[in-house]
mmJSON file of the N, C-alpha and C atoms, coordinates in Angstrom:
{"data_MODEL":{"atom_site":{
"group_PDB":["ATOM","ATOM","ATOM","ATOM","ATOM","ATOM","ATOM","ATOM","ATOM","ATOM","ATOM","ATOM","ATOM","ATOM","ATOM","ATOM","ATOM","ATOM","ATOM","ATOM","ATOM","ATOM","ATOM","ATOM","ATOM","ATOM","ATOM","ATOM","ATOM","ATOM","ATOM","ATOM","ATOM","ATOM","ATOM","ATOM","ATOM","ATOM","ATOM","ATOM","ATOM","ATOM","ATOM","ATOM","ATOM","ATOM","ATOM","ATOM","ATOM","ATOM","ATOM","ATOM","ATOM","ATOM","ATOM","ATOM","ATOM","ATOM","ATOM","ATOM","ATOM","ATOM","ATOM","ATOM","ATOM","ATOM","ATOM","ATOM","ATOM","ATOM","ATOM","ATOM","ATOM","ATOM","ATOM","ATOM","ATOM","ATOM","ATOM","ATOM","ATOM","ATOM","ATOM","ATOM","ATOM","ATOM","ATOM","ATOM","ATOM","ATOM","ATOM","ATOM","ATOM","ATOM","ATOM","ATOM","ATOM","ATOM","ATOM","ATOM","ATOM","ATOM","ATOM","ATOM","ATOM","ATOM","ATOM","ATOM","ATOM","ATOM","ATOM","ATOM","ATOM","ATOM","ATOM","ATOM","ATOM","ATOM","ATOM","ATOM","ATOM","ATOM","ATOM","ATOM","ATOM","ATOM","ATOM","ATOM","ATOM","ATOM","ATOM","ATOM","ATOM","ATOM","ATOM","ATOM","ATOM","ATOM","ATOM","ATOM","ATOM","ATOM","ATOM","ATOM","ATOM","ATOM","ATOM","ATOM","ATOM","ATOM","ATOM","ATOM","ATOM","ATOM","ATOM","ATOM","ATOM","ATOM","ATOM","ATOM","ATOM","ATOM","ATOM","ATOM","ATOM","ATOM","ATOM","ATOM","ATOM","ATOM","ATOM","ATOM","ATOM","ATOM"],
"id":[1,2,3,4,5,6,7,8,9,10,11,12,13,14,15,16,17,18,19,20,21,22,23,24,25,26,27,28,29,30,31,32,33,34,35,36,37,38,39,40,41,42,43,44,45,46,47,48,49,50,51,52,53,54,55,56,57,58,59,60,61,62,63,64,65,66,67,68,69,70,71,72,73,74,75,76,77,78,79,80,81,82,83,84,85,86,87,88,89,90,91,92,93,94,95,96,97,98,99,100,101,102,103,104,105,106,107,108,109,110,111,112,113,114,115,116,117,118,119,120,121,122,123,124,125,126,127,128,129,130,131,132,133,134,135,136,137,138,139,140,141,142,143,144,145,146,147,148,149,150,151,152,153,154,155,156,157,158,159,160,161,162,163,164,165,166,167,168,169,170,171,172,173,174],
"type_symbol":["N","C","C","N","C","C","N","C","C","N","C","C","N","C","C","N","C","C","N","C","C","N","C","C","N","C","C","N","C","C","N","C","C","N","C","C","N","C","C","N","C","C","N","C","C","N","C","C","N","C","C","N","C","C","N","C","C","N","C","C","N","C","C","N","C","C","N","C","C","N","C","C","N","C","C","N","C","C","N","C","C","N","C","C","N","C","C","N","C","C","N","C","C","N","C","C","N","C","C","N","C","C","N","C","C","N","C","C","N","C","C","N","C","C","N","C","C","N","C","C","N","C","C","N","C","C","N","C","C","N","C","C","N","C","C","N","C","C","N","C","C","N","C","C","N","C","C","N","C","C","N","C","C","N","C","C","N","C","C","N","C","C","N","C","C","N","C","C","N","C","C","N","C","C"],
"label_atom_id":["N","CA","C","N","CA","C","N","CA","C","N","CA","C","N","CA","C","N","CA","C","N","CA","C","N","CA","C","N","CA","C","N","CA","C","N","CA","C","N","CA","C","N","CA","C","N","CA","C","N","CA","C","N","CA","C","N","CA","C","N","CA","C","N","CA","C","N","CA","C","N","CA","C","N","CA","C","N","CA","C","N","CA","C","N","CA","C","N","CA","C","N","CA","C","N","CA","C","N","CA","C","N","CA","C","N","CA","C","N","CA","C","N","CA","C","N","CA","C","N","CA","C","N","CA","C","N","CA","C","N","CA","C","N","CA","C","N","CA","C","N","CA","C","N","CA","C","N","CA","C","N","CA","C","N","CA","C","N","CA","C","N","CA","C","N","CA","C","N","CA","C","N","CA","C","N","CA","C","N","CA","C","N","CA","C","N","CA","C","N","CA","C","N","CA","C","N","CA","C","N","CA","C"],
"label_alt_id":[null,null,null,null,null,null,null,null,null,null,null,null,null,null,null,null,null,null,null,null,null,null,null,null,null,null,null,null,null,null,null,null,null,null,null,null,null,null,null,null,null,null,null,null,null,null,null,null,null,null,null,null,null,null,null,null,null,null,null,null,null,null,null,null,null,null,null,null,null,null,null,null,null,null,null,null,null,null,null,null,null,null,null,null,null,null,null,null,null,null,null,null,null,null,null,null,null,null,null,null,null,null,null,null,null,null,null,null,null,null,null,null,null,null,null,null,null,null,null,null,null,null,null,null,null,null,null,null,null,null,null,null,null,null,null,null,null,null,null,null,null,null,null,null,null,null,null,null,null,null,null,null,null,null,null,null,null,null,null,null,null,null,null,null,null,null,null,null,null,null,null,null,null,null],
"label_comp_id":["UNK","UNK","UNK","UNK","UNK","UNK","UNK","UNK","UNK","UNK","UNK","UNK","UNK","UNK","UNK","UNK","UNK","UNK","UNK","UNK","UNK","UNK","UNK","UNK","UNK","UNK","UNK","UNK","UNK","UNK","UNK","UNK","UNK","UNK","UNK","UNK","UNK","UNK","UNK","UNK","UNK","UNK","UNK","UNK","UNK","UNK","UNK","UNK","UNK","UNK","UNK","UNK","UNK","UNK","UNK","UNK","UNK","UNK","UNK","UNK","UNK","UNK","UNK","UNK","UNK","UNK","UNK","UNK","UNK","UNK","UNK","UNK","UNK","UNK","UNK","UNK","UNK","UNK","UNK","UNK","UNK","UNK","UNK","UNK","UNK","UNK","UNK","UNK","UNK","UNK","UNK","UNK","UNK","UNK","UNK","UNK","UNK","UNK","UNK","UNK","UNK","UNK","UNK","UNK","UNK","UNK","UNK","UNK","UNK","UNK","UNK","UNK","UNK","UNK","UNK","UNK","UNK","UNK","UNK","UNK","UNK","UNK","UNK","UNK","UNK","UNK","UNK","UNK","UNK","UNK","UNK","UNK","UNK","UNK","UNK","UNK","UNK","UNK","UNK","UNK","UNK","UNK","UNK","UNK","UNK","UNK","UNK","UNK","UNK","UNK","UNK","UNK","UNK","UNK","UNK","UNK","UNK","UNK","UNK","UNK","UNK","UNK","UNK","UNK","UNK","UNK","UNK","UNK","UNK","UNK","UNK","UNK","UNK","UNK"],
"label_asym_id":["A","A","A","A","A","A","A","A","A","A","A","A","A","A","A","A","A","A","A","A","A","A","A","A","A","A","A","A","A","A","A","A","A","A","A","A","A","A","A","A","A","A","A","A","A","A","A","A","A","A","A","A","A","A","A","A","A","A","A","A","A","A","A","A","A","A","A","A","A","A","A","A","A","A","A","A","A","A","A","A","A","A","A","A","A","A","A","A","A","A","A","A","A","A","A","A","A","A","A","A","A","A","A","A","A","A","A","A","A","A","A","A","A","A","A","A","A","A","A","A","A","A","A","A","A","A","A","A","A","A","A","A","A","A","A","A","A","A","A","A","A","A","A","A","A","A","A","A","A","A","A","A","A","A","A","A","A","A","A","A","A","A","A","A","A","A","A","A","A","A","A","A","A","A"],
"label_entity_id":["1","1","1","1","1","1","1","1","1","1","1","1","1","1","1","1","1","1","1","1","1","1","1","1","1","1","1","1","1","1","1","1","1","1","1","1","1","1","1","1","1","1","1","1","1","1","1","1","1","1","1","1","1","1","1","1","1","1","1","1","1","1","1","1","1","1","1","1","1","1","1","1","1","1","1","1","1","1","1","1","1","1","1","1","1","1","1","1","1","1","1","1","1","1","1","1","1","1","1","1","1","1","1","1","1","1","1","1","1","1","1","1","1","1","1","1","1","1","1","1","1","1","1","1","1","1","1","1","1","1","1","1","1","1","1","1","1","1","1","1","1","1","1","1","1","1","1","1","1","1","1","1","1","1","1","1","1","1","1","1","1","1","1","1","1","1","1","1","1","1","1","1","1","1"],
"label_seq_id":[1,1,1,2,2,2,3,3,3,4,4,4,5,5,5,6,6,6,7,7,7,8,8,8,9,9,9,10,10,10,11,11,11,12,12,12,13,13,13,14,14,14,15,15,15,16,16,16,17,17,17,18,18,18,19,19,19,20,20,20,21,21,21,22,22,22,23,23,23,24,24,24,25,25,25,26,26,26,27,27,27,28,28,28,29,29,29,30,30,30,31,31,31,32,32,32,33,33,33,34,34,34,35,35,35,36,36,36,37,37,37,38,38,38,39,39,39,40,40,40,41,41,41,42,42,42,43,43,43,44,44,44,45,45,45,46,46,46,47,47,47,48,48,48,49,49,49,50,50,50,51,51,51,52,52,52,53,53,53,54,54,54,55,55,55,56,56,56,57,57,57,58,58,58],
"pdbx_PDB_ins_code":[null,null,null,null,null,null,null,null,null,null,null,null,null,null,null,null,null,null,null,null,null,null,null,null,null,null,null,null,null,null,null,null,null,null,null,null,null,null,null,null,null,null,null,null,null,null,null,null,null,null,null,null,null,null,null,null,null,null,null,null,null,null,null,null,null,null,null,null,null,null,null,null,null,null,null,null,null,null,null,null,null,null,null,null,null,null,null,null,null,null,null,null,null,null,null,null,null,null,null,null,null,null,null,null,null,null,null,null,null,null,null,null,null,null,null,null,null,null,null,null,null,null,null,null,null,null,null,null,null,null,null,null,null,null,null,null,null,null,null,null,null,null,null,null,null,null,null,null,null,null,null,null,null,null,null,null,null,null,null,null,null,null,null,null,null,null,null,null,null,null,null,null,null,null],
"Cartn_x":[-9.8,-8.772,-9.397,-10.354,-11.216,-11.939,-12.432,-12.731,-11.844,-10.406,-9.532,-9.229,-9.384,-8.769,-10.265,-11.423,-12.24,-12.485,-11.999,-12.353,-10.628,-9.659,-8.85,-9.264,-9.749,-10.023,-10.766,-11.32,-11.755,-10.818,-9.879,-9.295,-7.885,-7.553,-5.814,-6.306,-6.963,-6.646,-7.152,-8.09,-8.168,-7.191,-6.274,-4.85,-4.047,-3.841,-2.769,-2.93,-4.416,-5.18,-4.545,-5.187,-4.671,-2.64,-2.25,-1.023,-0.325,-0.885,-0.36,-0.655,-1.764,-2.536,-1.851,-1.371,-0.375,0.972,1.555,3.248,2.962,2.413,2.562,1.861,0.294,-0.611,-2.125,-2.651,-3.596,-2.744,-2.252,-1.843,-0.827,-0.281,0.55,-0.529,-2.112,-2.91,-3.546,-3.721,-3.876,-3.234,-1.917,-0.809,-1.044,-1.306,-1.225,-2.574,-3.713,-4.392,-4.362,-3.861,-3.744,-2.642,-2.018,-1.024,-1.171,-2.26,-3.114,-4.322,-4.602,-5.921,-4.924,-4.231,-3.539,-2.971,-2.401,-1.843,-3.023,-4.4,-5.164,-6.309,-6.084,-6.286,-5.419,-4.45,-3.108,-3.561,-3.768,-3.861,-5.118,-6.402,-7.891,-7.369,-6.451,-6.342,-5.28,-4.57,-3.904,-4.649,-5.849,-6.753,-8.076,-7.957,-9.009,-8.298,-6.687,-5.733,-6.101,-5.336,-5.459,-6.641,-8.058,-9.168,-9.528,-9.051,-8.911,-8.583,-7.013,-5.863,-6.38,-7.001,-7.185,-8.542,-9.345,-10.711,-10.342,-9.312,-8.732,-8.44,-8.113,-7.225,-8.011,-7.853,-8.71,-7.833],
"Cartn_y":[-9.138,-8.269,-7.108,-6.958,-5.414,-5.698,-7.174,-7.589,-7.864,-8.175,-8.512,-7.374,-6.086,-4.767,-4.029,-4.459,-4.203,-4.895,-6.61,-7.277,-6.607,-6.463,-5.774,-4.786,-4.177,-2.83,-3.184,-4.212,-4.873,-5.514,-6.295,-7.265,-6.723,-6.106,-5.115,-4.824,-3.711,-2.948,-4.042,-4.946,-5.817,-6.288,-7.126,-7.753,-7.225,-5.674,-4.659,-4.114,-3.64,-3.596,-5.037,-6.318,-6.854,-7.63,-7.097,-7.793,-6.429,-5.147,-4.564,-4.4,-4.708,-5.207,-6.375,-7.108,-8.226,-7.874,-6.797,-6.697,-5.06,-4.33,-3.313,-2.776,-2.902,-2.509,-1.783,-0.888,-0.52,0.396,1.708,2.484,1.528,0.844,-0.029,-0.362,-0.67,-1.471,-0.41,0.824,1.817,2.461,2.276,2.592,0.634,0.153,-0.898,-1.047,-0.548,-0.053,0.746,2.0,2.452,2.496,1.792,1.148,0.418,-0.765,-1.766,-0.787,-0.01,0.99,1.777,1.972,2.804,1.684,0.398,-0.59,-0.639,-0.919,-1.767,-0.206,0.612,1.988,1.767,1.628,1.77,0.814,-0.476,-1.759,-1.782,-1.02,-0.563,0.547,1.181,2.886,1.446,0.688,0.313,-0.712,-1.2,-1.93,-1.137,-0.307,0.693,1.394,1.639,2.522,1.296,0.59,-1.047,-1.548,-1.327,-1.363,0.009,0.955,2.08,2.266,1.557,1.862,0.795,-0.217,-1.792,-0.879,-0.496,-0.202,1.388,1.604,2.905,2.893,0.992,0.759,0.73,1.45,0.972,0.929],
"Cartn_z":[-1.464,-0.942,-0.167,-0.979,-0.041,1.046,1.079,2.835,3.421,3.38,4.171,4.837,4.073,4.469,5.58,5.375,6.089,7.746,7.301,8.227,9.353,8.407,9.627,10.297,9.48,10.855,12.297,12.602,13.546,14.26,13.677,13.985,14.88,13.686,14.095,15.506,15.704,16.801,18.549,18.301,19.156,19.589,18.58,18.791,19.586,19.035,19.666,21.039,21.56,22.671,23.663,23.046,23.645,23.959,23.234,22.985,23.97,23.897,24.703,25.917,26.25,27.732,28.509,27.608,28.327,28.649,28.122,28.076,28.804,28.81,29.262,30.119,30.139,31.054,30.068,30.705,30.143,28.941,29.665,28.952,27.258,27.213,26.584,25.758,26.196,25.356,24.268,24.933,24.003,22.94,23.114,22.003,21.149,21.41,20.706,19.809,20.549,19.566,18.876,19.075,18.249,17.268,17.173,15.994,15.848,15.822,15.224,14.276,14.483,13.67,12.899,12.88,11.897,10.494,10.783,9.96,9.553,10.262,9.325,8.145,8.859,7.938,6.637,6.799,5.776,5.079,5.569,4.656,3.647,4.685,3.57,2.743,2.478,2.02,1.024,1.069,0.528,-1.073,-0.401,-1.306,-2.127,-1.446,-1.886,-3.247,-3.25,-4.344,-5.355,-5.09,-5.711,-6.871,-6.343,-6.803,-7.605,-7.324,-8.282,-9.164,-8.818,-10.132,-11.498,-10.543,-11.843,-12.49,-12.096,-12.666,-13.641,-13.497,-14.45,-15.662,-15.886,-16.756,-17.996,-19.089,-20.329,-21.805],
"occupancy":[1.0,1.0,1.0,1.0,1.0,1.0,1.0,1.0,1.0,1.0,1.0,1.0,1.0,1.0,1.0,1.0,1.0,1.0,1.0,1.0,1.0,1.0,1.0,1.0,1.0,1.0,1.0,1.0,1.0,1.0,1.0,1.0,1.0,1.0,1.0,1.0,1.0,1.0,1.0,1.0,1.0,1.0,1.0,1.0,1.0,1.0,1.0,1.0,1.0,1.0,1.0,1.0,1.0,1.0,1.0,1.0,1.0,1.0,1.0,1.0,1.0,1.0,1.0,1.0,1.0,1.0,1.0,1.0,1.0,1.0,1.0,1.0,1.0,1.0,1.0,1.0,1.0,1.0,1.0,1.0,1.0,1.0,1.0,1.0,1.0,1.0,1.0,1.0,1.0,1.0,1.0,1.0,1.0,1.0,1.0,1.0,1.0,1.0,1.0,1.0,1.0,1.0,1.0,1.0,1.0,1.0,1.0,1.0,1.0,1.0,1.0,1.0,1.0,1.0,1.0,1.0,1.0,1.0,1.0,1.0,1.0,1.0,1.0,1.0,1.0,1.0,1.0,1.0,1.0,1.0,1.0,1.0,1.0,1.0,1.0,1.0,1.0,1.0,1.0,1.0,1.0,1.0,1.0,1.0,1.0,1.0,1.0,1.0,1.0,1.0,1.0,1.0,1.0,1.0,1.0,1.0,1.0,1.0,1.0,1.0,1.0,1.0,1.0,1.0,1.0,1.0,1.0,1.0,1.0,1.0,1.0,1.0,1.0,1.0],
"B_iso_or_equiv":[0.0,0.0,0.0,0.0,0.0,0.0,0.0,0.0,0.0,0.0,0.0,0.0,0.0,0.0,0.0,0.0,0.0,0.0,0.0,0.0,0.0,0.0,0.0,0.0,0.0,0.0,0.0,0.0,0.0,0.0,0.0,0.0,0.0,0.0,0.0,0.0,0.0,0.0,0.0,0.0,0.0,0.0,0.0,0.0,0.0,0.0,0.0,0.0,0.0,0.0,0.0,0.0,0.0,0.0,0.0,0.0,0.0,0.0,0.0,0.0,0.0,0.0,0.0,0.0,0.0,0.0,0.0,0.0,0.0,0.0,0.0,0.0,0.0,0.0,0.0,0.0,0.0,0.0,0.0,0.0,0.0,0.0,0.0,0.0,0.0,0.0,0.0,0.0,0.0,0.0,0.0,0.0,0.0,0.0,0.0,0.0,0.0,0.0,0.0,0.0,0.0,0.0,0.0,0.0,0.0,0.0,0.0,0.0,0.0,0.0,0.0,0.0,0.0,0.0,0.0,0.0,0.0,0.0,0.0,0.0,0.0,0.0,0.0,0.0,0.0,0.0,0.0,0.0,0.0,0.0,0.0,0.0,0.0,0.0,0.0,0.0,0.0,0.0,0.0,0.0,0.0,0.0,0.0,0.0,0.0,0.0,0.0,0.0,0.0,0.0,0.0,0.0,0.0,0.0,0.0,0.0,0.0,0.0,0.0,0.0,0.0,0.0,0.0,0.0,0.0,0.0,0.0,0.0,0.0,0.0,0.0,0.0,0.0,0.0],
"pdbx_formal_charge":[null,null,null,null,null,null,null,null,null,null,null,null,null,null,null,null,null,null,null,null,null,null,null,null,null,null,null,null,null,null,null,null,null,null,null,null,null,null,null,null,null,null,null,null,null,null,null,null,null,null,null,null,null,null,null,null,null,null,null,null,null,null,null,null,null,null,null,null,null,null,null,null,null,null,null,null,null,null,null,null,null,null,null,null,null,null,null,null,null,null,null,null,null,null,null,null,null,null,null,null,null,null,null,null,null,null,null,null,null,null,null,null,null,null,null,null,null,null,null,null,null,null,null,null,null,null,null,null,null,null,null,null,null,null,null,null,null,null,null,null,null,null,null,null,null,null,null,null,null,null,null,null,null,null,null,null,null,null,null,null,null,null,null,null,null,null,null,null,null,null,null,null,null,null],
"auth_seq_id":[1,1,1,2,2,2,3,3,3,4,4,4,5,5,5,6,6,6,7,7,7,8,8,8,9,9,9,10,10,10,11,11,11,12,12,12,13,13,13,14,14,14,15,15,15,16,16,16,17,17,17,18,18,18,19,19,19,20,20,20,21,21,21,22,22,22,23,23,23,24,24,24,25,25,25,26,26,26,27,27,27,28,28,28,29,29,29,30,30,30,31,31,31,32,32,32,33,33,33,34,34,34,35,35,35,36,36,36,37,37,37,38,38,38,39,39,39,40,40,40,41,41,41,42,42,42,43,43,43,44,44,44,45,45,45,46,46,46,47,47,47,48,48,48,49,49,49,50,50,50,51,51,51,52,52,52,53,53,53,54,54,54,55,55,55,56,56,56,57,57,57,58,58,58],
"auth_comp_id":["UNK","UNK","UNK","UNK","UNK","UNK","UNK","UNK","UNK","UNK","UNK","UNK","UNK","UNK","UNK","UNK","UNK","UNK","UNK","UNK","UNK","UNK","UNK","UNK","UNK","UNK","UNK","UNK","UNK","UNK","UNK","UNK","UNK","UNK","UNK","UNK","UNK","UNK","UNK","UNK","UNK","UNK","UNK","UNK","UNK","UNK","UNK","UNK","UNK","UNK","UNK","UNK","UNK","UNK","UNK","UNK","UNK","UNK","UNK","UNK","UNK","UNK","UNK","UNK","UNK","UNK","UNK","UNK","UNK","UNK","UNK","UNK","UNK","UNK","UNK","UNK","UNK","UNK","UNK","UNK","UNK","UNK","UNK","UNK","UNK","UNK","UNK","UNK","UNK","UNK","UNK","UNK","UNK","UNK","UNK","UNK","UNK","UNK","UNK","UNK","UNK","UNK","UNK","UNK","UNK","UNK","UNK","UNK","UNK","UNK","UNK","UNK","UNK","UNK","UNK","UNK","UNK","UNK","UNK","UNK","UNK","UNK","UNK","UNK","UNK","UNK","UNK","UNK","UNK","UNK","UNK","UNK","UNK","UNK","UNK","UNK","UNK","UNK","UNK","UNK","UNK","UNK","UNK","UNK","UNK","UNK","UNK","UNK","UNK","UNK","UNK","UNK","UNK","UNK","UNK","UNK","UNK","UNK","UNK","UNK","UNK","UNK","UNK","UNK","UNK","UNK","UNK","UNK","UNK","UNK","UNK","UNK","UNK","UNK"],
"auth_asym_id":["A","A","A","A","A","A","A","A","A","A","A","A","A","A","A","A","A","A","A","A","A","A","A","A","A","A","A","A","A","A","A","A","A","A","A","A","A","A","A","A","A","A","A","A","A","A","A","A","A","A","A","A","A","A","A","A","A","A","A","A","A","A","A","A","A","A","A","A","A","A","A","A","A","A","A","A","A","A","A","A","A","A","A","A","A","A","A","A","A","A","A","A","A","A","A","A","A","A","A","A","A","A","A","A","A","A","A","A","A","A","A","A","A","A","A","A","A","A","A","A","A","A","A","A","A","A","A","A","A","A","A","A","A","A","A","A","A","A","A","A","A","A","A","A","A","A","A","A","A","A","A","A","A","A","A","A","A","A","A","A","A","A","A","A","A","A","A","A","A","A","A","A","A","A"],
"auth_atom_id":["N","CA","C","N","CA","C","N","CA","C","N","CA","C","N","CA","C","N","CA","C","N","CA","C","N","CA","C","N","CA","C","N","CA","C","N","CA","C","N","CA","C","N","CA","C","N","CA","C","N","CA","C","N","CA","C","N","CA","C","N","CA","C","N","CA","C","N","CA","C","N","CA","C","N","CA","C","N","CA","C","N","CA","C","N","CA","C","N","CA","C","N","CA","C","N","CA","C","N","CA","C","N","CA","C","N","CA","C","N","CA","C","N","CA","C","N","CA","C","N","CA","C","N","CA","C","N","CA","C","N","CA","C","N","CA","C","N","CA","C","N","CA","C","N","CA","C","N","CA","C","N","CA","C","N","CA","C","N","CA","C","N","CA","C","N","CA","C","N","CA","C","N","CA","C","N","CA","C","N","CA","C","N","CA","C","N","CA","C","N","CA","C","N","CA","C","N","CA","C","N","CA","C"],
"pdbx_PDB_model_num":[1,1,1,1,1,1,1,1,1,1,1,1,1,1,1,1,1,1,1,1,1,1,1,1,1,1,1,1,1,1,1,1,1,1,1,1,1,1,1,1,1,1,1,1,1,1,1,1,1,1,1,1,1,1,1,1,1,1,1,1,1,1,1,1,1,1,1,1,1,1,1,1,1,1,1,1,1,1,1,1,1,1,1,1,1,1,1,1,1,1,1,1,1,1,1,1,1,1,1,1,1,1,1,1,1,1,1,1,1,1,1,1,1,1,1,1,1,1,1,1,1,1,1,1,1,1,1,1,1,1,1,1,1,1,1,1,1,1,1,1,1,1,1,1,1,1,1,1,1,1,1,1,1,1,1,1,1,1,1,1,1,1,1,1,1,1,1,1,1,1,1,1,1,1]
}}}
């Protein structure tokens, strides 16, 4: 789970870069990155709580 949330941070914002490079232009590709880097922030900040909360438990 904690590489999935790592290997996104690579992955997300490429997608969005490009998914907005196709529908909008440059500027479009930059908001798409950067709301591809923010999900995949959220999603590591999300597995990182996750791995915290289980290793708390005693």
């Amino acid at each position: 789970m904690f590489a999935l949330g790592c290997l996104a941070l690579i992955v997300l914002p490429l997608l969005g870069f490009i998914a907005g490079l196709v529908m909008g232009g440059q500027g479009a590709g930059l908001w798409g990155a950067g709301i591809g880097l923010i999900a995949a922030l959220l999603m590591s900040a999300t597995a990182a709580l996750a791995l915290v909360k289980a290793g708390r438990k005693r």
